[in-house]
N, C-alpha and C positions, 0 to 999 in steps of 0.2 A: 088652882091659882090662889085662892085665897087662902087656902091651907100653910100651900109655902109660905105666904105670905104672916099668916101669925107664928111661923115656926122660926122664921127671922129675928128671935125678941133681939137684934141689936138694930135692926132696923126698926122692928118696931118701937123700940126706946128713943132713938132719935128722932124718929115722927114727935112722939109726943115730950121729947125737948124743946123740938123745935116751936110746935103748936102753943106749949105753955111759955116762949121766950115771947111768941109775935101776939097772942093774945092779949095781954098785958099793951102791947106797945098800940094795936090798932083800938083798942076802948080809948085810951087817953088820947091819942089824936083823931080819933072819931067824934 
């Protein structure tokens, strides 16, 4: 599972699009 999983780099690119969009947003209204 987790194998498929890092072999996804387009999923896993989008995880951490997504991570480094909402990270930014929850510190400033946190």
């Amino acid at each position: 599972m987790l194998g498929k999983f890092l072999r996804d780099k387009d999923l896993l690119d989008s995880i951490f699009v997504a991570i480094a969009h909402a990270e930014p947003r929850r510190i400033k209204t946190g």
